[in-house]
BAVO-906396 format. One record per residue (C-alpha): residue in one letter; y, z, x. Coordinates in pm, whole numbers, padded with zeros to 5 digits, always signed. Layout:
AYZX/...
This chain:
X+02193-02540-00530/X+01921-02245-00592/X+01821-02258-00927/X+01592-01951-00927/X+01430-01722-00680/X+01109-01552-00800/X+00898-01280-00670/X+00591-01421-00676/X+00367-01119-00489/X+00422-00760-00410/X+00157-00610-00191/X+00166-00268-00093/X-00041+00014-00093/X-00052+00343-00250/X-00014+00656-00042/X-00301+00878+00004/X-00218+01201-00244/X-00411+01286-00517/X-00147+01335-00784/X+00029+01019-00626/X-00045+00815-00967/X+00005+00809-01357/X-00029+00622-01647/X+00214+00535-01947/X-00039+00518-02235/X+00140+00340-02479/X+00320+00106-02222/X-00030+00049-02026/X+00193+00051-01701/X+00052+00237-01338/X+00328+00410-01174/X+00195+00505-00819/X+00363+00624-00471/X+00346+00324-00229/X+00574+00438+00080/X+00860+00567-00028/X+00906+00327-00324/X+00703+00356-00612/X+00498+00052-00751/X+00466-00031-01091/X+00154-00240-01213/X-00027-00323-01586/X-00416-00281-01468/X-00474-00495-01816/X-00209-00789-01832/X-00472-01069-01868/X-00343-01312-01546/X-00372-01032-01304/X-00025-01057-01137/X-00046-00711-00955/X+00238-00551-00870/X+00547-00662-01041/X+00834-00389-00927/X+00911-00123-00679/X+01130+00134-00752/X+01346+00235-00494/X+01566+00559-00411/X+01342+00806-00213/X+01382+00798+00159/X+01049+00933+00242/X+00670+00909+00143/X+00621+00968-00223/X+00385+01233-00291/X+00397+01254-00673/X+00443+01036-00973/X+00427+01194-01341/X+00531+01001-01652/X+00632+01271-01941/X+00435+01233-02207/X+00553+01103-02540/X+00874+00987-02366/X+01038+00723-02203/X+01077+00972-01854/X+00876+00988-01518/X+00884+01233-01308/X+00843+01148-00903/X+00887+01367-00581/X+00879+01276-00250/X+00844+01435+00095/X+01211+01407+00116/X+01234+01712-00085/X+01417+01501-00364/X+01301+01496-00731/X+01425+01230-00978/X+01389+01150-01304/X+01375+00798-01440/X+01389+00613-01784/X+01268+00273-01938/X+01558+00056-01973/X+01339-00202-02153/X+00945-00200-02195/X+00866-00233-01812/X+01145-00094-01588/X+01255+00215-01496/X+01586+00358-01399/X+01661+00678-01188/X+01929+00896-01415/X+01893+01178-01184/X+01807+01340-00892/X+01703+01739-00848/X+01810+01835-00454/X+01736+02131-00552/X+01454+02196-00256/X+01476+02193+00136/X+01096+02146+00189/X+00801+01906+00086/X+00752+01866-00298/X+00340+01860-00314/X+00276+01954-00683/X+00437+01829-01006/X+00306+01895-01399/X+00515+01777-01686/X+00501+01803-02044/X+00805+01694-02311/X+01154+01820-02218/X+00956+02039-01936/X+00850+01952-01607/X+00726+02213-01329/X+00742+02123-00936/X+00549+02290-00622/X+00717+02311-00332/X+00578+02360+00071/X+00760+02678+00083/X+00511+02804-00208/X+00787+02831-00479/X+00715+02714-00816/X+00991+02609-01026/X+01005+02512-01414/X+01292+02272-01498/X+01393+02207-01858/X+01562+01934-02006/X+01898+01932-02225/X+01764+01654-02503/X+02178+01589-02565/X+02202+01414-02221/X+01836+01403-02094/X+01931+01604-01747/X+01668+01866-01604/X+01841+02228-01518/X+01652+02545-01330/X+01449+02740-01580/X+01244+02924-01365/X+01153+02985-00966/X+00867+03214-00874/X+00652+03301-00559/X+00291+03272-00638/X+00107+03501-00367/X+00234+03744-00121/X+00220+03570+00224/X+00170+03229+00242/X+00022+03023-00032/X+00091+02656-00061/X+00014+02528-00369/X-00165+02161-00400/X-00192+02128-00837/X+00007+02240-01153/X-00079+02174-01506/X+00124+02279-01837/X-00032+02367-02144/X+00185+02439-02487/X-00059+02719-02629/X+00171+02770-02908/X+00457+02587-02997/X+00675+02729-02747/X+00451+02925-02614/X+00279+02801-02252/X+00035+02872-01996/X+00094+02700-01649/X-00216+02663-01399/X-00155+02660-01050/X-00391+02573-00750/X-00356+02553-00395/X-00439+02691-00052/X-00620+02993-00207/X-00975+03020-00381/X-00807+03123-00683/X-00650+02980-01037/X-00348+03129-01100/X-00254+03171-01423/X+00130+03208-01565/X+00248+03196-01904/X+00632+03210-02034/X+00812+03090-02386/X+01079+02833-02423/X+01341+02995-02629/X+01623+02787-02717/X+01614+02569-02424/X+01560+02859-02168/X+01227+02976-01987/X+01238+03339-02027/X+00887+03620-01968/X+00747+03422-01744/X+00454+03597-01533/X+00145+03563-01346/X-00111+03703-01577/X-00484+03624-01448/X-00591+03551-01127/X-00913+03315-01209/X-01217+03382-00960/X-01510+03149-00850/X-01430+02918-00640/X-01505+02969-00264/X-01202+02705-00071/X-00905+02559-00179/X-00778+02395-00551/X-00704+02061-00533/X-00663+01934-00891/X-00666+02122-01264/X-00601+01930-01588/X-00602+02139-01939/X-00771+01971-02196/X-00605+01876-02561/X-00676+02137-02811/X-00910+01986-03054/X-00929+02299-03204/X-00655+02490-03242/X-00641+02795-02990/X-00953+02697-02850/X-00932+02496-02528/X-01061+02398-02199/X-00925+02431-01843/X-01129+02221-01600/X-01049+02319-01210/X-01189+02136-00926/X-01190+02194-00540/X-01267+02156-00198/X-01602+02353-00196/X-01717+02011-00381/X-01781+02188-00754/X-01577+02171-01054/X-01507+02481-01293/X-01479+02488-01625/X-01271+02739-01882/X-01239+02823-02211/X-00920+02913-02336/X-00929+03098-02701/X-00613+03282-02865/X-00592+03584-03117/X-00909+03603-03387/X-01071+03373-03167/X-01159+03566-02848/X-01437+03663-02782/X-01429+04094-02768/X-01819+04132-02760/X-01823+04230-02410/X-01609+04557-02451/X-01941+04666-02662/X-02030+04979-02348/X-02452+04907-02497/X-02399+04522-02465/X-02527+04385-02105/X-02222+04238-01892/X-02215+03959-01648/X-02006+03883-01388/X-01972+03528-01497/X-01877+03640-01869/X-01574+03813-01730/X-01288+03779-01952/X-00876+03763-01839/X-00671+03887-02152/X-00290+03841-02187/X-00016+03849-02405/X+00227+03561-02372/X+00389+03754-02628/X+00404+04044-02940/X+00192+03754-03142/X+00008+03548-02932/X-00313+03664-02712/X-00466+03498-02493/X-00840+03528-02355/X-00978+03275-02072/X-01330+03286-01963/X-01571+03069-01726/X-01770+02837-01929/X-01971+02611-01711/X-02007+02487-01344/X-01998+02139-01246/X-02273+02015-00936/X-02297+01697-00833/X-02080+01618-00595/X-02073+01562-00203/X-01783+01606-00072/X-01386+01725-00212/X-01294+01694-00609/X-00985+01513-00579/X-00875+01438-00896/X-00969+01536-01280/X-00905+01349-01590/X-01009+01417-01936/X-01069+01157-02194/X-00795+01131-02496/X-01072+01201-02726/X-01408+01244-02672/X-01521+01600-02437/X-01557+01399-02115/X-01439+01461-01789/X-01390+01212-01519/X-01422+01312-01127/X-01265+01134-00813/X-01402+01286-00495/X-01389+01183-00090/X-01747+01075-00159/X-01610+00758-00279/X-01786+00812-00617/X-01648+00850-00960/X-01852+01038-01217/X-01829+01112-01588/X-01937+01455-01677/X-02036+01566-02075/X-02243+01814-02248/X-02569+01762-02325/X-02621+01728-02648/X-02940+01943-02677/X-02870+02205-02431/X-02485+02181-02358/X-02520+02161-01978/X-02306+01934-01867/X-02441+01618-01666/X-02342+01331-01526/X-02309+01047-01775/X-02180+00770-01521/X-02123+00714-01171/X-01870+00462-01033/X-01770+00366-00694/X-02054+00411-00366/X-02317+00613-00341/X-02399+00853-00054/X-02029+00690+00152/X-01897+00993+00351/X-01535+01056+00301/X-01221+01194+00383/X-01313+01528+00506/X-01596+01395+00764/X-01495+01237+01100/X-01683+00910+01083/X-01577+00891+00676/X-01614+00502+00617/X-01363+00431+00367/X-01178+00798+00310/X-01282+00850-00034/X-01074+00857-00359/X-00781+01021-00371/X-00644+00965-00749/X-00773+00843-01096/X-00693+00738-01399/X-00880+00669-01726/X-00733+00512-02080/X-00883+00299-02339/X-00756-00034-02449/X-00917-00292-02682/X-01242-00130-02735/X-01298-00015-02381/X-01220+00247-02116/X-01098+00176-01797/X-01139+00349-01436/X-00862+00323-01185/X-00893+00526-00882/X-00705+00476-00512/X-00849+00520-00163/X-00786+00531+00245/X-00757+00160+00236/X-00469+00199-00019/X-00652-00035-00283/X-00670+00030-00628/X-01041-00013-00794/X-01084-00109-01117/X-01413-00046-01382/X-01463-00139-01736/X-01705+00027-01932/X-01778+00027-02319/X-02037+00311-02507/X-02064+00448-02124/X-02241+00111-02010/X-02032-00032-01724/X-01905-00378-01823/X-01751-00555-01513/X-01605-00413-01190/X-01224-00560-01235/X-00990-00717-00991/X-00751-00438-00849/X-00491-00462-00616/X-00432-00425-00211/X-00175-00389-00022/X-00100-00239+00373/X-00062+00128+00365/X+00209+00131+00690/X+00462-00077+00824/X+00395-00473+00757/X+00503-00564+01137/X+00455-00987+01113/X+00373-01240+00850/X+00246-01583+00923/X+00171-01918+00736/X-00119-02111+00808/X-00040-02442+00903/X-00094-02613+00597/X+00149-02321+00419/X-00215-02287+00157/X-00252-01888+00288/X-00018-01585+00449/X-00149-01380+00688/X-00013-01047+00751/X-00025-00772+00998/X+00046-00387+00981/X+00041-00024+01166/X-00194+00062+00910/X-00478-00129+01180/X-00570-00460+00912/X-00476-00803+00952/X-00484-00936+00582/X-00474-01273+00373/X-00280-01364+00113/X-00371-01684-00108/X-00255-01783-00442/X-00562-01779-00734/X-00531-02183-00888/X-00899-02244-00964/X-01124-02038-01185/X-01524-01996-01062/X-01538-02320-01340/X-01349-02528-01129/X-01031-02584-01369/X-00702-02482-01267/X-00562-02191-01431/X-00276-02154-01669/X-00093-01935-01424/X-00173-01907-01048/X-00146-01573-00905/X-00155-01401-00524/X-00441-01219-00404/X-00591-01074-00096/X-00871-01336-00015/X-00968-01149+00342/X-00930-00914+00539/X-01029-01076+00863/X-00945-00762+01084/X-01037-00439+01046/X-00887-00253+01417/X-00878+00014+01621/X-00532-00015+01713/X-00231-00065+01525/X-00160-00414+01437/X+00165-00553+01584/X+00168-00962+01573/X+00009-01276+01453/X+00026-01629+01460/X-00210-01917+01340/X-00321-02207+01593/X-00494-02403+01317/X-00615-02370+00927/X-00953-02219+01103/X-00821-01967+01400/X-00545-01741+01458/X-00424-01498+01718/X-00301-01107+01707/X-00202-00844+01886/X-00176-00462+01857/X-00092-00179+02027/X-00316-00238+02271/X-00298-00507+02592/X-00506-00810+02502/X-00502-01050+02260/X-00726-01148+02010/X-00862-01496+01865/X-01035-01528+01555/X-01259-01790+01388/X-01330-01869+00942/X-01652-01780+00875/X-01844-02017+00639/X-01837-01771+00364/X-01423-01710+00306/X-01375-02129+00363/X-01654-02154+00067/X-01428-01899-00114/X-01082-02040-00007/X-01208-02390-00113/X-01315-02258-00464/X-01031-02071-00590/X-00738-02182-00345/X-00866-02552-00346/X-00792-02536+00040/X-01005-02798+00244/X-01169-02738+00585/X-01312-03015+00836/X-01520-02819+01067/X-01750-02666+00850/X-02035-02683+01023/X-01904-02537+01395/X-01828-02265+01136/X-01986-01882+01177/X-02154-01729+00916/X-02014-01453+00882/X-01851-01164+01086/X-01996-00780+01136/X-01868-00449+01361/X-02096-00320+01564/X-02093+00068+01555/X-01755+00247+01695/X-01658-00112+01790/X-01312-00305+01791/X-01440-00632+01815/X-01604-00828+01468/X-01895-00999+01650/X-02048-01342+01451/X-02322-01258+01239/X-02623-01379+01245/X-02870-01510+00945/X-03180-01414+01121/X-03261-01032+01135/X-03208-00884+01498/X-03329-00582+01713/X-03014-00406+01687/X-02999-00416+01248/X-03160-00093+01219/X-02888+00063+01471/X-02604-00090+01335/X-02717-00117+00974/X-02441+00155+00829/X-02162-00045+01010/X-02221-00391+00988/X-02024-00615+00762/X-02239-00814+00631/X-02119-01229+00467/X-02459-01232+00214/X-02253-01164-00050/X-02039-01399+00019/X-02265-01647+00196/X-02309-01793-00144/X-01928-01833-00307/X-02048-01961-00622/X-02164-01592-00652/X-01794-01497-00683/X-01617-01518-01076/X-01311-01410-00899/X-01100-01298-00579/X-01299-01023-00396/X-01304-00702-00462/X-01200-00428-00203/X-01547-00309-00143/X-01632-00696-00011/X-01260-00687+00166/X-01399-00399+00357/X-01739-00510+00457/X-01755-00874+00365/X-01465-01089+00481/X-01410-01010+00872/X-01348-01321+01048/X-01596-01311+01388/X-01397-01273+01701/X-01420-01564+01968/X-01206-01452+02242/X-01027-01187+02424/X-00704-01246+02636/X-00621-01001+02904/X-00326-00974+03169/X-00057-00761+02993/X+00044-00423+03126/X+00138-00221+02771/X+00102-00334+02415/X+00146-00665+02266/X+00446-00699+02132/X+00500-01061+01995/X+00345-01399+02030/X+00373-01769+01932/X+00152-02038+01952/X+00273-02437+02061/X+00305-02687+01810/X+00004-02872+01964/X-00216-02596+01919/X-00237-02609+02315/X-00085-02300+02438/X-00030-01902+02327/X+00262-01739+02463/X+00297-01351+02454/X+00463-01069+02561/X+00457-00705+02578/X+00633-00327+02567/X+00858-00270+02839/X+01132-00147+03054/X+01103-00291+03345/X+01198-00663+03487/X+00737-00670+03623/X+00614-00601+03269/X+00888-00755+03042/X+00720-01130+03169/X+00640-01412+02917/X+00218-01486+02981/X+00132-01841+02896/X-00273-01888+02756/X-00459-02238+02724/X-00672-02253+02363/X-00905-02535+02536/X-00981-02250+02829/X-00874-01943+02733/X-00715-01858+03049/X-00390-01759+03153/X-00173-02039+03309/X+00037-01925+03602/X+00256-01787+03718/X+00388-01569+03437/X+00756-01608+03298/X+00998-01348+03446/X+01356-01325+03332/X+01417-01033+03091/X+01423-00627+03225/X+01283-00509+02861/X+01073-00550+02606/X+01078-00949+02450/X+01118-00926+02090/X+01044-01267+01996/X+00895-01589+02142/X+00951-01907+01992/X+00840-02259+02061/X+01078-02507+01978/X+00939-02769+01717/X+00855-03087+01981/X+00645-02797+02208/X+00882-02879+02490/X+01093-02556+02556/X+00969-02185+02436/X+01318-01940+02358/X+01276-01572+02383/X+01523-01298+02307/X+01524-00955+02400/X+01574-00555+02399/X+01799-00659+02719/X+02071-00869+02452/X+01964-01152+02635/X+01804-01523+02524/X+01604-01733+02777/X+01549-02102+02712/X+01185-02253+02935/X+01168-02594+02983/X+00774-02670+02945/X+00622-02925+03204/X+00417-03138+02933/X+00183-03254+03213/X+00046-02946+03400/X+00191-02707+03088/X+00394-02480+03354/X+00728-02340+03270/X+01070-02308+03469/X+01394-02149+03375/X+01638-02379+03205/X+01920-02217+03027/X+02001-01872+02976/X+02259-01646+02811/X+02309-01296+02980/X+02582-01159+02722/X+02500-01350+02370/X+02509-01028+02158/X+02686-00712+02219/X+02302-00486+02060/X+01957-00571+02092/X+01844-00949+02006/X+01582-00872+01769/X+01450-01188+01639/X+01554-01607+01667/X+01392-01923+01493/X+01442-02311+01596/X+01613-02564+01335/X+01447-02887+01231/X+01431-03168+01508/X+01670-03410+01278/X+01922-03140+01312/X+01971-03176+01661/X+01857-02937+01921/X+01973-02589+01787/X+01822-02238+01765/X+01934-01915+01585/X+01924-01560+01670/X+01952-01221+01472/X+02117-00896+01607/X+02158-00519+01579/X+02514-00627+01619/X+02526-00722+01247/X+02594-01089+01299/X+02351-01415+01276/X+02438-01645+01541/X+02367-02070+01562/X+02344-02245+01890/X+02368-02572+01915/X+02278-02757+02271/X+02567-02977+02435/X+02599-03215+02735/X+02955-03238+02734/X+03138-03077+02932/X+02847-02891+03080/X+02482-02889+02979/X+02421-02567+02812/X+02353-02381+02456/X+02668-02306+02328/X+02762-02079+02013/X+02846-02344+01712/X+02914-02012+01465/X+02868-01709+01377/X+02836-01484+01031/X+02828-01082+01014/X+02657-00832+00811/X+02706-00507+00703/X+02370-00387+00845/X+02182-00472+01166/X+01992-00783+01115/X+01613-00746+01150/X+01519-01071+01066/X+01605-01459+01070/X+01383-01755+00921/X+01481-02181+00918/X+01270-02388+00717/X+01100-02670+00885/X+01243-02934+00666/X+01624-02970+00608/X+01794-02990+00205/X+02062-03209+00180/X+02152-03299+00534/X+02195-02883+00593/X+01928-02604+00670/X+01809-02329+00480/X+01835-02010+00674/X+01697-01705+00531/X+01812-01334+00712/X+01652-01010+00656/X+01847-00643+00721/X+01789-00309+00821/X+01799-00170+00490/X+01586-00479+00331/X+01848-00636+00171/X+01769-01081+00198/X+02050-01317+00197/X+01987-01666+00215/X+02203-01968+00347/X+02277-02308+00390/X+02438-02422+00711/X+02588-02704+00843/X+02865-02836+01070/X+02963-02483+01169/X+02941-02319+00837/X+02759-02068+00637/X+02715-02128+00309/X+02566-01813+00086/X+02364-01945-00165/X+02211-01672-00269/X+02179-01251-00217/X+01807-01152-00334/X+01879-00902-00639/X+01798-00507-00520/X+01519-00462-00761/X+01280-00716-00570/X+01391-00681-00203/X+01209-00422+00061/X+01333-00067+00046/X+01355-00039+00420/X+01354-00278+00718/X+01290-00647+00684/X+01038-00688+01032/X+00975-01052+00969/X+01048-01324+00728/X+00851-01659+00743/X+00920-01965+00514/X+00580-02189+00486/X+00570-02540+00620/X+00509-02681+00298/X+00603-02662-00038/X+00416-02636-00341/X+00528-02746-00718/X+00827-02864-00531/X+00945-02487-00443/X+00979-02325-00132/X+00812-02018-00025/X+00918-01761+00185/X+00644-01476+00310/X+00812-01150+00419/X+00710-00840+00602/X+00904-00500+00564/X+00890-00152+00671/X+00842-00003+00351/X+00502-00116+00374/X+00517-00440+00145/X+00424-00818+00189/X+00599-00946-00068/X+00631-01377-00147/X+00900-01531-00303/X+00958-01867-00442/X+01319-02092-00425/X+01347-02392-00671/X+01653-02607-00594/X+01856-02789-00883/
């Protein structure tokens, strides 16, 4: 009987949008667009546990997350032209109480402030929503056009002047800030207007943020954008504008130019540029002020993050603190190396401000700093930024590897030991590698032992990797994982430039350094793992922990499409895309060799979905696009193959993934349909010598997905099945019957697809493990504790 089911890991990472992220301030909680689910994470809950919910309910990429502040509301929008509006049902989660379907086009701007909120939309409509406090729903306050022709705007932000009384910033695909004001009278929006157009910058807005008013009536706007400065203005009401300039015998600058407004009969408004920002090499992304002190914090596609304040002498502002990499090309340059930073987020806590900023590789960095003097660069978080197509345990079940569209093959390992050697209180999943870094999208993977493993991508080889010195040193510190060949080990891994193979580094210095010297990933910082307090960071995932590839295996026609390797470690079967009976053939590989052992395995007329050894090595199942299953019989000898059983018509859809049973359950497979239903069969002499069909169960959605642990519980196995829409089930089977043990809750399953579930071969603090893979762009690892 299951006595709990935990999630232990969510990985997943966040989309690449600058306003994709925000920050409860009292709650300490990161809400941030991660596919189309949004992740919640506290960057400052001491045993760094990551990820701890996704919210689902959008059907396409989030593009914007906004909590309102002083409330228990967030804001998000999404690509699927939805809006909702969700609410803290206790200190950590969130539930949606409504959702706006209000637009037919891309929401790519959102601003909110209490009981108001104002959204951007693709077709360049801004829209102010207010909320009813009685029942906390959002109605239409407000729609405007911006600009004549087309103007898409990119940033809002709200600013309550007055009580009442607002100004609304808008920037987008136009060199100008737009400024609107309007009043809030008795719950409805009413004057609202464009009233300055603010001129300086020379290419598009991509982030504003209004400042607090210290001072009442007297303010700051800060605007940055893509010609790489960042604008500041000063916003002063009534008595405290400055009128000087109307003087006719008083010299007049262009840069002194004043807007005036009237938001209403009592309340004037003047804005005027203060100060321009330099620094910066490539697009502001994303602005922040501090809470308190007149600072403003910069995330650009330089990969930097820089803290900007007046002087204290001569009130120019200058850079007080720069974060991230220096002189890294970024998102808006071809050969950018890791894409910049797309949002950030600062807050104090205990003392100390932290800096949280997202990039390309979907990663959130983390920086502590106290009196401006940079403490420690903190752990973040990782996660694939595409489809997670395959998940695989090592052999001794100590690490997951995973493999996604978004071109990275990554590690998973649970945190037990600190860098002192004792175990800690509470172990907790990391990324520990990321031992490939492609040029293709990533497709399938498979370990042959604790040391090597295998993938394939959209491309038509295969792929064998070997642990470098450097990530065993680091596995065996914090994982406590133990490796025997050491010293056949390579050093370390690097890329040579516009490359797609990680080459084995060398210790020695060698002619080609100098050409290769902004590309290589270099293992000295690792070389040493007592150098490490912690699980890397994700500028040594990037560069640091490649694993050095050993082999290539050619002969397929089109791109990889799945793979298994033998339980002796001998032999690598694959297969690849295809629609026709000469491409859709099963390719056999020795590990001792490396070459392919003929002839190759025809049988199926599409592509082969999933190849699976049985667990004594001797026959190799595969099912297929065609609805069709294929049983080899494996010549132990001379490792050749022949036909032995087969099954044209075993599902009415597409077969689209099967797993073996334990040896002490007899000789028995399962397979997984579009056709909704699971499906166990069991091999019998009598009357004839064929797989037969021992039983069946149905879903309500396709299944995707189908795992059997290696060891059997209470003379039955422990089947787990993954669906179309992410839901998990898991069962216990035996003599012809299902047994449903348990339906993972909705609030910790995928939000889309299930592509692969794996349970590990062993178990640790007597609980099983179960890896899983998902088209929402998660790896997520649960945990199953039997009574």
């Amino acid at each position: 009987m299951v006595e709990t089911i935990v999630p232990e890991a969510i990985f997943i990472g966040s989309n690449k949008q600058t306003q994709v992220s925000d920050l409860h301030k009292s709650k300490k909680i990161v809400a941030f667009g991660a596919g189309k689910t949004i992740a919640l994470w506290n960057p400052v809950e001491p045993n760094n546990q990551g990820v701890y919910a996704t919210l689902k309910g959008h059907e396409a990429e989030v593009t914007c997350v906004r909590f309102i502040p002083d409330s228990e509301f967030m804001v998000s929008a999404s690509e699927d032209h939805h809006v909702k509006i969700w609410k803290f049902t206790n200190h950590e989660h969130l539930t949606c109480i409504q959702t706006i379907e209000h637009y037919s086009n891309t929401i790519v701007a959102l601003t909110a402030l209490p009981n108001l909120i104002s959204v951007g939309c693709a077709d360049g409509t801004v829209t102010l929503w207010k909320q009813d406090t009685q029942n906390d729903r959002f109605s239409v306050g407000y729609e405007f056009t911006i600009h004549k022709g087309f103007f898409y705007p990119l940033c809002l932000s709200l600013s309550e002047v007055q009580k009442n009384k607002y100004l609304l910033a808008i920037g987008g695909t136009n060199v100008h800030v737009f400024i609107a004001s309007f009043v809030l009278n008795n719950g409805e929006v009413e004057n609202c207007k464009i009233v300055a157009e603010l001129e300086g910058h020379e290419d598009w807005i991509k982030s504003l943020a209004f400042r607090h008013q210290e001072t009442t009536g007297d303010y700051l706007l800060c605007s940055g954008s893509q010609d790489r400065y960042i604008r500041l203005w000063r916003i002063r009401v009534n008595d405290l504008i400055d009128d000087t300039e109307e003087d006719s015998k008083k010299l007049t600058l262009l840069s002194n130019k004043q807007y005036k407004f009237y938001i209403d009969d009592k309340l004037r408004v003047g804005i005027n540029f203060e100060a321009l920002i330099m620094g910066h090499d490539d697009w502001i992304s994303s602005l922040q002020w501090h809470e308190s002190r007149l600072q403003l914090l910069a995330a650009t596609a330089d990969t930097s993050l820089m803290v900007w304040e007046p002087d204290e002498t001569s009130g120019i502002w200058i850079c007080g603190l720069r974060l991230g990499e220096i002189s890294s090309k970024g998102a808006s340059t071809a050969t950018g190396s890791s894409g910049g930073f797309w949002s950030c987020l600062w807050f104090a806590h205990e003392g100390m401000d932290f800096f949280l900023t997202n990039g390309k590789t979907g990663s959130w960095r983390t920086w502590c700093t106290k009196d401006n003097i940079i403490c420690d660069q903190r752990l973040g978080i990782s996660g694939a930024t595409n489809d997670v197509t395959d998940v695989a345990w090592s052999p001794s079940g100590e690490y997951l590897l995973a493999t996604s569209l978004d071109q990275t093959t990554r590690l998973f390992a649970p945190w037990i030991y600190d860098a002192s050697g004792r175990e800690r209180e509470l172990a907790t999943w990391h990324e520990f590698s990321r031992p490939q870094i492609h040029g293709y999208d990533m497709i399938c993977v498979e370990p042959i032992t604790d040391t090597r493993f295998v993938s394939g991508g959209d491309e038509k080889i295969l792929r064998s990797f070997n642990l470098p010195k450097g990530v065993a040193g680091m596995l065996r510190k914090f994982v406590g994982s133990q490796f025997a060949q050491d010293g056949e080990m390579p050093e370390s891994a690097t890329v040579p430039v516009l490359g797609l193979s990680n080459k084995a580094g060398e210790d020695d210095t060698n002619e080609d350094e100098d050409e290769n010297e902004d590309n290589n990933n270099k293992g000295s910082d690792i070389a040493d793992p007592l150098s490490l307090e912690s699980p890397p960071m994700e500028d040594q995932l990037q560069r640091h922990l490649l694993w050095p590839e050993v082999e290539k295996l050619y002969g397929h026609g089109y791109e990889i499409t799945c793979l298994d390797i033998s339980p002796d470690q001998k032999l690598i079967a694959s297969a690849c895309r295809s629609n026709n009976v000469q491409n859709a053939v099963i390719r056999i590989f020795s590990t001792e060799n490396w070459l392919e052992i003929k002839p190759a395995l025809p049988f199926h007329s599409l592509t082969i979905t999933r190849l699976k050894f049985s667990k004594d090595g001797k026959f190799l199942l595969s099912v297929c696009r065609d609805r069709k299953w294929a049983l080899w019989e494996r010549n132990m000898e001379n490792d050749t193959f022949e036909l032995k059983y087969k099954n044209e018509k075993p599902h009415t859809r597409i077969i689209w993934d099967a797993d073996w049973a334990p040896l002490e359950f007899g000789h028995v497979f399962v397979t997984a349909s579009r056709d909704k239903t699971v499906k166990v069969w069991r091999h019998q002499k009598e009357p004839t010598d064929d797989y037969v069909m021992e039983a069946s169960v149905k879903h309500d959605k396709p299944v995707t997905a189908v795992s059997v642990h290696d060891s059997m519980v209470e003379n039955e196995i422990l089947i787990s099945v993954g669906l179309e829409n992410g839901r998990i089930y898991l069962y216990s089977y035996s003599s012809g019957n299902f047994k449903l043990i348990a339906q993972l809750k909705e609030d910790i399953t995928p939000a889309d697809k299930v592509t692969r579930l794996r349970w590990s071969h062993s178990k640790r603090n007597g609980k099983f493990y179960l890896g899983v893979g998902s088209s929402d762009f998660s790896t997520r690892i649960y945990s199953l504790a039997y009574k």
